[in-house]
C-alpha positions as CSV (number, residue, x, y, z in Angstrom):
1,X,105.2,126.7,106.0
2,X,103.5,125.5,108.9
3,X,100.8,122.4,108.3
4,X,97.6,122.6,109.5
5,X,94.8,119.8,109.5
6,X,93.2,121.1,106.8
7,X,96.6,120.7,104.5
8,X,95.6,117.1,103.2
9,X,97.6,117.0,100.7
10,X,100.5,118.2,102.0
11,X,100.6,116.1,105.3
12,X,99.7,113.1,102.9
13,X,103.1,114.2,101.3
14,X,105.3,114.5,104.0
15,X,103.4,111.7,106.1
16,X,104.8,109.5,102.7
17,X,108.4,110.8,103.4
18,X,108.5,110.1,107.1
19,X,106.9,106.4,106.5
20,X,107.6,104.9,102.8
21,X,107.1,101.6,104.0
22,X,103.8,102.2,105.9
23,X,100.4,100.9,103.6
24,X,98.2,103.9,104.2
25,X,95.2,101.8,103.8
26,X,95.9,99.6,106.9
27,X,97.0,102.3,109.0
28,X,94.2,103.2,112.1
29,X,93.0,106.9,113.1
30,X,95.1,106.8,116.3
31,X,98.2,106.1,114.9
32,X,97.5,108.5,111.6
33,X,96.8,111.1,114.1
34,X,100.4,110.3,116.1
35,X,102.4,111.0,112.8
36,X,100.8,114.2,111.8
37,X,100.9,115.7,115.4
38,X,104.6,114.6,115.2
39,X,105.6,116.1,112.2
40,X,107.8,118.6,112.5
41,X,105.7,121.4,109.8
42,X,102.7,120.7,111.7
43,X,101.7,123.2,113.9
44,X,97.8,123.2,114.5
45,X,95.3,122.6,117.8
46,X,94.8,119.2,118.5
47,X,91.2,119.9,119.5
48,X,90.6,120.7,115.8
49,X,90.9,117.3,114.8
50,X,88.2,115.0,113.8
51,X,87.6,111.4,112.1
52,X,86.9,113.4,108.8
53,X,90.1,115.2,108.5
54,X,91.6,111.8,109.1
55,X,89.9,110.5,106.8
56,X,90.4,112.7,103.7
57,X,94.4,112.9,105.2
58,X,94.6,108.7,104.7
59,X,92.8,109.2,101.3
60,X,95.1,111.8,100.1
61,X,97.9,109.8,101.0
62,X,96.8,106.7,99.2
63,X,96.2,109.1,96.3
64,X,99.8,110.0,96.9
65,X,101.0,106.2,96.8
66,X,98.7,105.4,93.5
């Protein structure tokens, strides 16, 4: 399954596998936006990225930590 930007959830999950010791709470937008783009299920237009799908893609992944 590809990711796409809208798959919070599972790029939370798979952004936790790729980077267990990363805090997600200290991590900035351009470097969030690094690791999903270089994930190797994500497979979506860069263009289609905002500072809200970053956003709910950090909170998932704290959600994921918790």
């Amino acid at each position: 399954m590809e990711l796409k930007w809208t798959d919070t959830r599972e790029i939370a999950i798979a952004l936790d596998e790729a980077h267990p010791k990363v805090d997600p709470r200290y991590l900035n937008y351009v470097d969030l936006r690094v690791w999903v783009e270089s994930l190797a299920k994500f497979a979506d237009d860069p263009a289609r990225c905002g500072e809200k799908i970053l956003e709910a893609i950090q909170l998932a992944w704290i959600e994921e930590r918790e």
